[in-house]
KOLGU-226782 format. One record per residue: z, x negated, y negated of N, C-alpha, C, O in turn; residue number from 1; residue in three letters. Coordinates in nm, 3 decimals, m for minus. Example, Ala and Ser with C-alpha at 12.3 -4.5 7.8 and 13.67 -1.06 7.14 Angstrom:
KOLGU-226782
atom n_Z: 0.780, n_X: m1.319, n_Y: 0.569, ca_Z: 0.780, ca_X: m1.230, ca_Y: 0.450, c_Z: 0.780, c_X: m1.320, c_Y: 0.330, o_Z: 0.846, o_X: m1.424, o_Y: 0.332, k: 1, r: ALA $
atom n_Z: 0.708, n_X: m1.285, n_Y: 0.225, ca_Z: 0.714, ca_X: m1.367, ca_Y: 0.106, c_Z: 0.787, c_X: m1.290, c_Y: m0.003, o_Z: 0.804, o_X: m1.341, o_Y: m0.114, k: 2, r: SER $
This chain:
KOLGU-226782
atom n_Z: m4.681, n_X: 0.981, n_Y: 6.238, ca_Z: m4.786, ca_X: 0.920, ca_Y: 6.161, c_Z: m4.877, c_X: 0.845, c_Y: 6.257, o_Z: m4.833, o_X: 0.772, o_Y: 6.345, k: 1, r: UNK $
atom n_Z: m5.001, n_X: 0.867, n_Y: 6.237, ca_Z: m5.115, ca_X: 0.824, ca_Y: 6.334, c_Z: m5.198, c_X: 0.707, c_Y: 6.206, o_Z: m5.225, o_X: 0.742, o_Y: 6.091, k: 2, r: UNK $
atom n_Z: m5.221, n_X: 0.583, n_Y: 6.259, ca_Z: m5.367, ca_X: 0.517, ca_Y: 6.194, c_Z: m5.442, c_X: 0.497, c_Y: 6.245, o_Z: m5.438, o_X: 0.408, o_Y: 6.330, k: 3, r: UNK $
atom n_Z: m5.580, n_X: 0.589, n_Y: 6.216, ca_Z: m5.719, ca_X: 0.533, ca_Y: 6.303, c_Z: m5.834, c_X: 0.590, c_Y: 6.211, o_Z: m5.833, o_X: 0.622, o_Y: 6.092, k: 4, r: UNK $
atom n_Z: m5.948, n_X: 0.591, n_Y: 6.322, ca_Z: m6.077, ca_X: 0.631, ca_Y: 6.246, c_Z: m6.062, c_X: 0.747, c_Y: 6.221, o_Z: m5.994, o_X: 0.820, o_Y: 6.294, k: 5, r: UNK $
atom n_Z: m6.142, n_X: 0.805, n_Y: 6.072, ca_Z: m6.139, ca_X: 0.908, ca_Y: 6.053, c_Z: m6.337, c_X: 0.953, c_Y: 6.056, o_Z: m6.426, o_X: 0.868, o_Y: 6.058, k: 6, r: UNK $
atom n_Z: m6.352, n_X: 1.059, n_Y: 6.055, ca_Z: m6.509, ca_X: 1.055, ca_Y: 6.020, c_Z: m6.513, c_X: 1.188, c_Y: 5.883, o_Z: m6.478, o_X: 1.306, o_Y: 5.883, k: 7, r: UNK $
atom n_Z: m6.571, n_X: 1.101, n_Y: 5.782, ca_Z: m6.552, ca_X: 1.146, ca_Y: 5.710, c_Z: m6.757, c_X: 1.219, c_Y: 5.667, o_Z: m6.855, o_X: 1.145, o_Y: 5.669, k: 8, r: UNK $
atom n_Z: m6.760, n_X: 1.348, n_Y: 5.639, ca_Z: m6.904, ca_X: 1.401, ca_Y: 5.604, c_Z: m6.892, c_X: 1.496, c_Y: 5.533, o_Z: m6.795, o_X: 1.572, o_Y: 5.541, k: 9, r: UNK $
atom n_Z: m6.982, n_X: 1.510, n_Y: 5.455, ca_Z: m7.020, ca_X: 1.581, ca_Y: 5.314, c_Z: m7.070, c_X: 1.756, c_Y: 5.405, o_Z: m7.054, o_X: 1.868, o_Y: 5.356, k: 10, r: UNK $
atom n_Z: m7.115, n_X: 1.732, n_Y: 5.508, ca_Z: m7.170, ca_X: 1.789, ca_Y: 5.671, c_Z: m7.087, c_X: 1.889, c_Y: 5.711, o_Z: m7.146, o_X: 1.978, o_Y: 5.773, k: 11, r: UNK $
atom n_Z: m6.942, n_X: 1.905, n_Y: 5.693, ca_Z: m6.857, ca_X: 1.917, ca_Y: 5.766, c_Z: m6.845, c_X: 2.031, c_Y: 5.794, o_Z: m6.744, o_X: 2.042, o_Y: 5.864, k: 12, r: UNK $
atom n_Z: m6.915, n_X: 2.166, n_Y: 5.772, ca_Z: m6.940, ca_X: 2.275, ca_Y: 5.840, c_Z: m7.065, c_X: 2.336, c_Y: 5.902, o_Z: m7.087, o_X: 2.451, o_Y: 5.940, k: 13, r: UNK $
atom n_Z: m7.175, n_X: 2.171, n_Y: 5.901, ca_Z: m7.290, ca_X: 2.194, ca_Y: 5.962, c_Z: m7.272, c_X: 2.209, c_Y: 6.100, o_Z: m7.180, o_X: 2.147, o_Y: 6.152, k: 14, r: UNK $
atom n_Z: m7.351, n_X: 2.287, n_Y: 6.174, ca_Z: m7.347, ca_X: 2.350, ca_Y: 6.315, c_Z: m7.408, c_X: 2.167, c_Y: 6.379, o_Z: m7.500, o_X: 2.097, o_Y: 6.337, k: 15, r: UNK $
atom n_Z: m7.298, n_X: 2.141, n_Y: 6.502, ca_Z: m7.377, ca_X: 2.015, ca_Y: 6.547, c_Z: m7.267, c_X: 2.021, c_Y: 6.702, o_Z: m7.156, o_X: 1.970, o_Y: 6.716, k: 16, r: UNK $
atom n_Z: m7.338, n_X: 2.092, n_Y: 6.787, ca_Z: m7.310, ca_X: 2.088, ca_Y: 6.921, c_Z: m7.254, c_X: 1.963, c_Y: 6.977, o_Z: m7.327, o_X: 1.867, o_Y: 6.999, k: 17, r: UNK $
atom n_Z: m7.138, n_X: 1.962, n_Y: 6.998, ca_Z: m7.049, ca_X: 1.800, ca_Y: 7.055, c_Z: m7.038, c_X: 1.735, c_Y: 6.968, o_Z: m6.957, o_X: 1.646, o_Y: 6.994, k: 18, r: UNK $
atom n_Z: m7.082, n_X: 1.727, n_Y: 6.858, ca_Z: m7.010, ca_X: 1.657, ca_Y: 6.785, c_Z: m6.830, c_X: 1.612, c_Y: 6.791, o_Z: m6.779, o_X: 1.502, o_Y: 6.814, k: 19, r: UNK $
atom n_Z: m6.774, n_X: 1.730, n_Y: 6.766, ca_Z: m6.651, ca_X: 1.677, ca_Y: 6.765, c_Z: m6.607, c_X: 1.634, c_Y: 6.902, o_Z: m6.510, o_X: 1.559, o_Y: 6.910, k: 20, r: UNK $
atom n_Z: m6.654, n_X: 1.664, n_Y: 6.983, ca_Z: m6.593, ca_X: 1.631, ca_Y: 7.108, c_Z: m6.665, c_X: 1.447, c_Y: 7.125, o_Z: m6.616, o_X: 1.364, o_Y: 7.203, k: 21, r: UNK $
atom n_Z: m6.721, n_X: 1.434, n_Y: 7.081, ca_Z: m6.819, ca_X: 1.324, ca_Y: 7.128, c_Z: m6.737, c_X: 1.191, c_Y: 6.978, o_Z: m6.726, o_X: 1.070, o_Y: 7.001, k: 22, r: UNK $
atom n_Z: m6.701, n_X: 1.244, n_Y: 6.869, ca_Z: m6.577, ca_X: 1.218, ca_Y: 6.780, c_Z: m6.417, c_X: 1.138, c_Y: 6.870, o_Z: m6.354, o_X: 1.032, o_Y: 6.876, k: 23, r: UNK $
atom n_Z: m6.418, n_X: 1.318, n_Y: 6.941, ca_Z: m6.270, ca_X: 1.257, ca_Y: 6.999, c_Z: m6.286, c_X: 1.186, c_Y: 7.120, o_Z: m6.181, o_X: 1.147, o_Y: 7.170, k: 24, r: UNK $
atom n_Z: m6.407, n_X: 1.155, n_Y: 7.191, ca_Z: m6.406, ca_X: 1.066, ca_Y: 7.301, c_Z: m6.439, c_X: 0.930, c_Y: 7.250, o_Z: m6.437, o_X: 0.853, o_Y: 7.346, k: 25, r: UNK $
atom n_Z: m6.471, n_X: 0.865, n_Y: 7.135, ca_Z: m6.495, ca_X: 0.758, ca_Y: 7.095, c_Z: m6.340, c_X: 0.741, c_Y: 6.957, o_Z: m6.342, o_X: 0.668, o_Y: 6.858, k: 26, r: UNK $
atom n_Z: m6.234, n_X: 0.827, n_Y: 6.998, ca_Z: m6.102, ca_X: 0.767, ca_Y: 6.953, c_Z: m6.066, c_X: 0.831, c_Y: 6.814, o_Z: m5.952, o_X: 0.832, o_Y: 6.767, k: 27, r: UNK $
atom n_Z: m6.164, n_X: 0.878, n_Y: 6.764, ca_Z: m6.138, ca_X: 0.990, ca_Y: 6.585, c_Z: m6.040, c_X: 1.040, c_Y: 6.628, o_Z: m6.001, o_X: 1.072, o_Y: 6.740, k: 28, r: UNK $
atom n_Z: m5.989, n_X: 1.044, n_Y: 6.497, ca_Z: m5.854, ca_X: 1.108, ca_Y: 6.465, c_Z: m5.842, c_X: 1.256, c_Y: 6.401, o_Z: m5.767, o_X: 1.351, o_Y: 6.426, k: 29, r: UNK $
atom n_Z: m5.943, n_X: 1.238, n_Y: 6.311, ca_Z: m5.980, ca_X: 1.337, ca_Y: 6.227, c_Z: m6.085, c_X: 1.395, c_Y: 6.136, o_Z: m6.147, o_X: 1.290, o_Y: 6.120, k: 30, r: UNK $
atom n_Z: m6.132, n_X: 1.457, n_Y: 6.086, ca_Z: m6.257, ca_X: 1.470, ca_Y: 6.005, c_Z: m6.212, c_X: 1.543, c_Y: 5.850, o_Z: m6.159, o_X: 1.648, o_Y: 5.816, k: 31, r: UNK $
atom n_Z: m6.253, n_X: 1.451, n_Y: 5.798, ca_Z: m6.277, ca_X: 1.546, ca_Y: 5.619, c_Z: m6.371, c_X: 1.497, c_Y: 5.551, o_Z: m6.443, o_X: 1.414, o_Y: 5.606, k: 32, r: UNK $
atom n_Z: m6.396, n_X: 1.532, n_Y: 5.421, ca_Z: m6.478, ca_X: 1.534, ca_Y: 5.359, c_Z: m6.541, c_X: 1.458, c_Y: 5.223, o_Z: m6.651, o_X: 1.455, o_Y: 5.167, k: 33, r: UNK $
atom n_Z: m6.443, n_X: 1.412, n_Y: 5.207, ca_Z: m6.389, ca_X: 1.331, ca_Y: 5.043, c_Z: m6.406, c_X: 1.182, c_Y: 5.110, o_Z: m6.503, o_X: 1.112, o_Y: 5.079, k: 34, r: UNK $
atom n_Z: m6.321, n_X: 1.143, n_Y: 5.193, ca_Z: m6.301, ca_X: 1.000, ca_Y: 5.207, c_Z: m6.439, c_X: 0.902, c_Y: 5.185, o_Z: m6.434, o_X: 0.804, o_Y: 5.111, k: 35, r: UNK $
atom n_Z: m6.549, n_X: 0.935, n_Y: 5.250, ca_Z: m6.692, ca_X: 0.894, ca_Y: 5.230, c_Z: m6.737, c_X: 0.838, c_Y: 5.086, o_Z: m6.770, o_X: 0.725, o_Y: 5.047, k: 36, r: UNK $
atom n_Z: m6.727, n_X: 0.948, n_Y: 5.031, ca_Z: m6.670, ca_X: 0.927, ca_Y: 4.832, c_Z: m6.608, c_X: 0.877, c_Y: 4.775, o_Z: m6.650, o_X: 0.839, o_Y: 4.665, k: 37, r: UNK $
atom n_Z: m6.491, n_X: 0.852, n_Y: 4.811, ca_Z: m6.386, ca_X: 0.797, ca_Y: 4.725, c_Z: m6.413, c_X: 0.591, c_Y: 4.791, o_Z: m6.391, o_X: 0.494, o_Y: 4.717, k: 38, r: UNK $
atom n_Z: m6.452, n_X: 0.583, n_Y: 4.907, ca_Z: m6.486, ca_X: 0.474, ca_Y: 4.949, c_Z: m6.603, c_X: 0.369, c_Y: 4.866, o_Z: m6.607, o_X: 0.250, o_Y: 4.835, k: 39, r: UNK $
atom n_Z: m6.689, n_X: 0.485, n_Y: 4.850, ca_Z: m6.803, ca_X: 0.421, ca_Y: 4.832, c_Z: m6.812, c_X: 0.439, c_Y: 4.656, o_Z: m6.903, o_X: 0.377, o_Y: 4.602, k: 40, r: UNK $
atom n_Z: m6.728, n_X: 0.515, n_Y: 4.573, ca_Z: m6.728, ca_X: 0.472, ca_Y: 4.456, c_Z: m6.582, c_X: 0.337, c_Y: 4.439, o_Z: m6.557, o_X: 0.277, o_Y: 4.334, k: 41, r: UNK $
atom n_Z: m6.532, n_X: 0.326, n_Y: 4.527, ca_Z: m6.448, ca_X: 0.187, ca_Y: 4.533, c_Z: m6.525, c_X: 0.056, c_Y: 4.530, o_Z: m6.518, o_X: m0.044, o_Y: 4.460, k: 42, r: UNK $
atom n_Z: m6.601, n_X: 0.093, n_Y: 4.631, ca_Z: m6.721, ca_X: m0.039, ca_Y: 4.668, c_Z: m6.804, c_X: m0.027, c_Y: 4.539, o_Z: m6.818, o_X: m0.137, o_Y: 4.487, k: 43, r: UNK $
atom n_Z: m6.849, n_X: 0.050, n_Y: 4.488, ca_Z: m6.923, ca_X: 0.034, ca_Y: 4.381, c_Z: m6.913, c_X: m0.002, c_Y: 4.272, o_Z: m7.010, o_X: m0.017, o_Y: 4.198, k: 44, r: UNK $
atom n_Z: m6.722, n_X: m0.035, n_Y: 4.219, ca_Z: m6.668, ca_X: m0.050, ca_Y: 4.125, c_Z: m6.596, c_X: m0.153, c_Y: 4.182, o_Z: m6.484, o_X: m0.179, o_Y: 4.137, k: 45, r: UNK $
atom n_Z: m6.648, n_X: m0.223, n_Y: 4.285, ca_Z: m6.540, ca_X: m0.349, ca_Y: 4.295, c_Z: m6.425, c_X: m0.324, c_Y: 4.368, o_Z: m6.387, o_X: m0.429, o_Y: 4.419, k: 46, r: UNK $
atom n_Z: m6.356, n_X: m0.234, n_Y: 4.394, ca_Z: m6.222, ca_X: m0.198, ca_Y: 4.394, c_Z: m6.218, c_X: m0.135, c_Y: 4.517, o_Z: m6.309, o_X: m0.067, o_Y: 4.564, k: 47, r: UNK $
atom n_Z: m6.063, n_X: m0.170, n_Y: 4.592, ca_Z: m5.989, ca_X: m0.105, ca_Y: 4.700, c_Z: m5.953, c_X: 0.004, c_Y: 4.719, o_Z: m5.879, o_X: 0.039, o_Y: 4.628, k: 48, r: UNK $
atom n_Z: m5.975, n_X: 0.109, n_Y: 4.824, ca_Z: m5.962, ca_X: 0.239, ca_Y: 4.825, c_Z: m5.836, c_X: 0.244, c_Y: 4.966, o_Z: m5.798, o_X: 0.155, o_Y: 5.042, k: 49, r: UNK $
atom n_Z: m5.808, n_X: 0.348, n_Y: 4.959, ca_Z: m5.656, ca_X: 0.402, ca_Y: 5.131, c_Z: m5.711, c_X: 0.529, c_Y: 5.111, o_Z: m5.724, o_X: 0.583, o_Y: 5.001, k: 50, r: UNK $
atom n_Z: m5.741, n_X: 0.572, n_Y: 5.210, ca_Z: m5.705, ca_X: 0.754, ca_Y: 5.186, c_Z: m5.611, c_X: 0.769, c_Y: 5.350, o_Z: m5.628, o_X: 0.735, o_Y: 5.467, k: 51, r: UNK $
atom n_Z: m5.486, n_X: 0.854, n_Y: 5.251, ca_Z: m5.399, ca_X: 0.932, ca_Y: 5.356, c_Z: m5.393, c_X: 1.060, c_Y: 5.298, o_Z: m5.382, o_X: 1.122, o_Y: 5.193, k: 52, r: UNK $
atom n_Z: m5.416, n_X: 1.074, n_Y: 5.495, ca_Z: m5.408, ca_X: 1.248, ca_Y: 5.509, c_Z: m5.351, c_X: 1.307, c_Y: 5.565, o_Z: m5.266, o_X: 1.258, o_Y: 5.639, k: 53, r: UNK $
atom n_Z: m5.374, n_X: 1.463, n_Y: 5.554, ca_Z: m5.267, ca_X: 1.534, ca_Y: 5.617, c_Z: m5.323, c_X: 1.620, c_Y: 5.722, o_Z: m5.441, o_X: 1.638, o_Y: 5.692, k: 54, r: UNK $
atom n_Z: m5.297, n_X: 1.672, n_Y: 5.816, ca_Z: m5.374, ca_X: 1.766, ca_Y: 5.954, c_Z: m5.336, c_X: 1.931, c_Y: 5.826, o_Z: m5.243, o_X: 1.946, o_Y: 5.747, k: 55, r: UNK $
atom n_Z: m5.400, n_X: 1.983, n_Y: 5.843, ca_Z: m5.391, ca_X: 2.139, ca_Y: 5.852, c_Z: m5.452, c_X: 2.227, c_Y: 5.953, o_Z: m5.438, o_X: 2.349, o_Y: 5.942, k: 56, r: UNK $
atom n_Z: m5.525, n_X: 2.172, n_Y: 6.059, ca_Z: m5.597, ca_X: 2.255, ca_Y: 6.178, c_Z: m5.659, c_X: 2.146, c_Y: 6.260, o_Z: m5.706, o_X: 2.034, o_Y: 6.238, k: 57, r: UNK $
atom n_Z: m5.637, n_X: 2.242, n_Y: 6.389, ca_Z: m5.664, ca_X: 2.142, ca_Y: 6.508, c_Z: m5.785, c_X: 2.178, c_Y: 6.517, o_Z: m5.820, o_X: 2.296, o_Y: 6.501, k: 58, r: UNK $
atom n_Z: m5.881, n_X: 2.066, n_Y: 6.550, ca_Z: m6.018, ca_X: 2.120, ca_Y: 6.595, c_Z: m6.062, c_X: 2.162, c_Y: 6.743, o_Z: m6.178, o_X: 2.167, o_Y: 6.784, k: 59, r: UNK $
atom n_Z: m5.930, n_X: 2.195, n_Y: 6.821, ca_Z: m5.945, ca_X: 2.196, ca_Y: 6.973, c_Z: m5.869, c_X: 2.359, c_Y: 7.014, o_Z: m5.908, o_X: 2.434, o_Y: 7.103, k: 60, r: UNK $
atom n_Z: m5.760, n_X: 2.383, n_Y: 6.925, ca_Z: m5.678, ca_X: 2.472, ca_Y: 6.933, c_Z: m5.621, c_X: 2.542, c_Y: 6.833, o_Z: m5.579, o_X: 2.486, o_Y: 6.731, k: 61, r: UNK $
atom n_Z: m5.617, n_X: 2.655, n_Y: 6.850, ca_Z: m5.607, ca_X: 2.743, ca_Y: 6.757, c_Z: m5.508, c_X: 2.723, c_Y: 6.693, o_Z: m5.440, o_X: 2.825, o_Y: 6.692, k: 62, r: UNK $
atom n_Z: m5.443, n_X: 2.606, n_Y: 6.610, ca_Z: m5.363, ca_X: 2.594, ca_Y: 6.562, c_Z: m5.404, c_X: 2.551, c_Y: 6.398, o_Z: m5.482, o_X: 2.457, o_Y: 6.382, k: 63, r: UNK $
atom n_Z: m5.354, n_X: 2.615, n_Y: 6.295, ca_Z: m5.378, ca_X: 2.578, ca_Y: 6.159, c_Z: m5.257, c_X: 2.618, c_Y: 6.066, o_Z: m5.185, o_X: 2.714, o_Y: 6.094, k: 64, r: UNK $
atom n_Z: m5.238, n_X: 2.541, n_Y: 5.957, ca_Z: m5.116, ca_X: 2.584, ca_Y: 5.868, c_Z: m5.163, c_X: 2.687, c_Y: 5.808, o_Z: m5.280, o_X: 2.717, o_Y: 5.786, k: 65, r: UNK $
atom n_Z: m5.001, n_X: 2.778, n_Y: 5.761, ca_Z: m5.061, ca_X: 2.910, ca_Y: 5.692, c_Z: m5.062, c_X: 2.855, c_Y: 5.585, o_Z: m5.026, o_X: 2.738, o_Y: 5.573, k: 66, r: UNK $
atom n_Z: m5.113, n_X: 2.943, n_Y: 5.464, ca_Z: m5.185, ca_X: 2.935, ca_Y: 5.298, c_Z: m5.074, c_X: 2.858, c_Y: 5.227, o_Z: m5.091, o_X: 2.766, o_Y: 5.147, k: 67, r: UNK $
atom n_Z: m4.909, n_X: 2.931, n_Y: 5.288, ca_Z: m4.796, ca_X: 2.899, ca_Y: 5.175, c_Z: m4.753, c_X: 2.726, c_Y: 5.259, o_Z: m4.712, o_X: 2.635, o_Y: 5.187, k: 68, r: UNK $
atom n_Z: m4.766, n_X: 2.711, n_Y: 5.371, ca_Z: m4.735, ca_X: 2.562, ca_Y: 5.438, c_Z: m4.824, c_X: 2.455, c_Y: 5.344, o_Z: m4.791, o_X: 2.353, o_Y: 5.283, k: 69, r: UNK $
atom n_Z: m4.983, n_X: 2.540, n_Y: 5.362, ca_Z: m5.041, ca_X: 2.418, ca_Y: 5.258, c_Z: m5.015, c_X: 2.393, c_Y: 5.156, o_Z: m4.982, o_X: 2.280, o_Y: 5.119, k: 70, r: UNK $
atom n_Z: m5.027, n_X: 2.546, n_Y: 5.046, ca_Z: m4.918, ca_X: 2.495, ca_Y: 4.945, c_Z: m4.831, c_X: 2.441, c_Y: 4.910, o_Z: m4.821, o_X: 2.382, o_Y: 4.802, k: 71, r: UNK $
atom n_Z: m4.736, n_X: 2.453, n_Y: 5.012, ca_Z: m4.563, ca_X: 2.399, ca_Y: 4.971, c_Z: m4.592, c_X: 2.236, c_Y: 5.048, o_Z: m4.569, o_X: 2.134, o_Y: 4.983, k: 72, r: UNK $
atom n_Z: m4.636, n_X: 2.231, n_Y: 5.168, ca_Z: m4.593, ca_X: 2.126, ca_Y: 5.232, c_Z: m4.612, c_X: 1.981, c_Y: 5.162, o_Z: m4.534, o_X: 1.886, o_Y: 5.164, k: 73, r: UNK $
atom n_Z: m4.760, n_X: 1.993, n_Y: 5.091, ca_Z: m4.847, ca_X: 1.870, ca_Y: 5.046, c_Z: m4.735, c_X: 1.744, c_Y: 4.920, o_Z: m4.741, o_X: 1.625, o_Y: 4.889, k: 74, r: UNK $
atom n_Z: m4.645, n_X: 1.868, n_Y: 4.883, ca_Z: m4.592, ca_X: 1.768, ca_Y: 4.789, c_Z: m4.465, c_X: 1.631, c_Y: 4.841, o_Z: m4.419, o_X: 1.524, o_Y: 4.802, k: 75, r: UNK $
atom n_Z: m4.458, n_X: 1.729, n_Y: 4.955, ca_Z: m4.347, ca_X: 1.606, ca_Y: 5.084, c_Z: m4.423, c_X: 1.472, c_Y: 5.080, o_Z: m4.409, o_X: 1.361, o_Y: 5.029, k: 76, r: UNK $
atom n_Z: m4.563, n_X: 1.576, n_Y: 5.211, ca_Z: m4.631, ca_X: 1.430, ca_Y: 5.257, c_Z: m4.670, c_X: 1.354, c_Y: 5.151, o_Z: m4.677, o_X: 1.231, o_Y: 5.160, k: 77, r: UNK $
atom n_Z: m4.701, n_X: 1.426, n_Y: 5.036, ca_Z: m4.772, ca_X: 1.331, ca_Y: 4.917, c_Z: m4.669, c_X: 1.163, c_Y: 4.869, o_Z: m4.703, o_X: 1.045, o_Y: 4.855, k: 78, r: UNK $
atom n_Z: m4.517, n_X: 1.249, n_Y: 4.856, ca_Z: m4.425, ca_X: 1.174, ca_Y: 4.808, c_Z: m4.381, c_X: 1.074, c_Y: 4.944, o_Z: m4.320, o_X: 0.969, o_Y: 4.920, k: 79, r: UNK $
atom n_Z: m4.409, n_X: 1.104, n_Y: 5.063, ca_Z: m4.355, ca_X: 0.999, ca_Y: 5.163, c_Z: m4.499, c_X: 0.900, c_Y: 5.156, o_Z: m4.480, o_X: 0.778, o_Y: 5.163, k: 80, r: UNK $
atom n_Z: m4.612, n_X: 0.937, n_Y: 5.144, ca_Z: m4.721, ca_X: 0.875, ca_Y: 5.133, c_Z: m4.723, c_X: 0.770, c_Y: 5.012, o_Z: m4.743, o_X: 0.648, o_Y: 5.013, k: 81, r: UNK $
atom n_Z: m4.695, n_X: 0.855, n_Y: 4.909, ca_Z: m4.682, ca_X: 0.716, ca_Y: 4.807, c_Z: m4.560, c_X: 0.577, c_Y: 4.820, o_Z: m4.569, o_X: 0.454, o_Y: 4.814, k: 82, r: UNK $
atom n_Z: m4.442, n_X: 0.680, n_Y: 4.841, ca_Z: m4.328, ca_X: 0.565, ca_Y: 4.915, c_Z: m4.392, c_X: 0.449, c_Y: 5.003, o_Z: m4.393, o_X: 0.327, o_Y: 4.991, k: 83, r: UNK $
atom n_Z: m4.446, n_X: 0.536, n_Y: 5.093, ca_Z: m4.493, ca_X: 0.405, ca_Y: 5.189, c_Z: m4.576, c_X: 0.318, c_Y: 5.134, o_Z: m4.573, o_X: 0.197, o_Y: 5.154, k: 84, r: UNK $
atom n_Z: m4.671, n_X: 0.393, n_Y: 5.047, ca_Z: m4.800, ca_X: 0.255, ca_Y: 4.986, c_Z: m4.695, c_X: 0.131, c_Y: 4.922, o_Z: m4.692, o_X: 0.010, o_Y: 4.946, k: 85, r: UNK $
atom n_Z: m4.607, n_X: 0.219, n_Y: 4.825, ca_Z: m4.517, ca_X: 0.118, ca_Y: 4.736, c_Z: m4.437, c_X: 0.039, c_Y: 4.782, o_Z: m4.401, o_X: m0.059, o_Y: 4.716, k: 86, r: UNK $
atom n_Z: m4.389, n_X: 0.066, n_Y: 4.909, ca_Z: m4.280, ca_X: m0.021, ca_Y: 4.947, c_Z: m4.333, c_X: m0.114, c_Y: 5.048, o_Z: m4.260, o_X: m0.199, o_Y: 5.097, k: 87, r: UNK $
């Protein structure tokens, strides 16, 4: 388990030369797409937001989960994720 910056953009399959590299030299962890959203309707309603996530592909190396890992895996991390918020 890693905690850090994430960069989160609506963007996230716009063509943008260094970007990610220029991401992972200023310490990002990761990029998705939602978190941006779910933040800013928190702030807008008053209220506290967490988003935890999960890796499915490296942005450096050809590494990504297959179709049935994403499927099956999410309900683990989901349930160790909520454990941890609760306890």
């Amino acid at each position: 388990m890693r905690v850090g910056p994430v960069y989160s953009s609506d963007h996230f399959y716009l063509a943008r030369p260094g970007l990610h590299e220029g991401l992972r030299d200023h310490g990002v962890l990761g990029v998705d797409m939602e978190t941006a959203a779910l933040y800013a309707v928190a702030s807008a309603e008053g209220r506290e937001a967490l988003t935890v996530l999960t890796v499915t592909d490296h942005m450096f190396r050809e590494e990504a989960l297959s179709p049935d890992e994403r499927e099956n895996g999410f309900t683990a991390a989901a349930t160790i994720a909520i454990e941890a918020a609760l306890s």
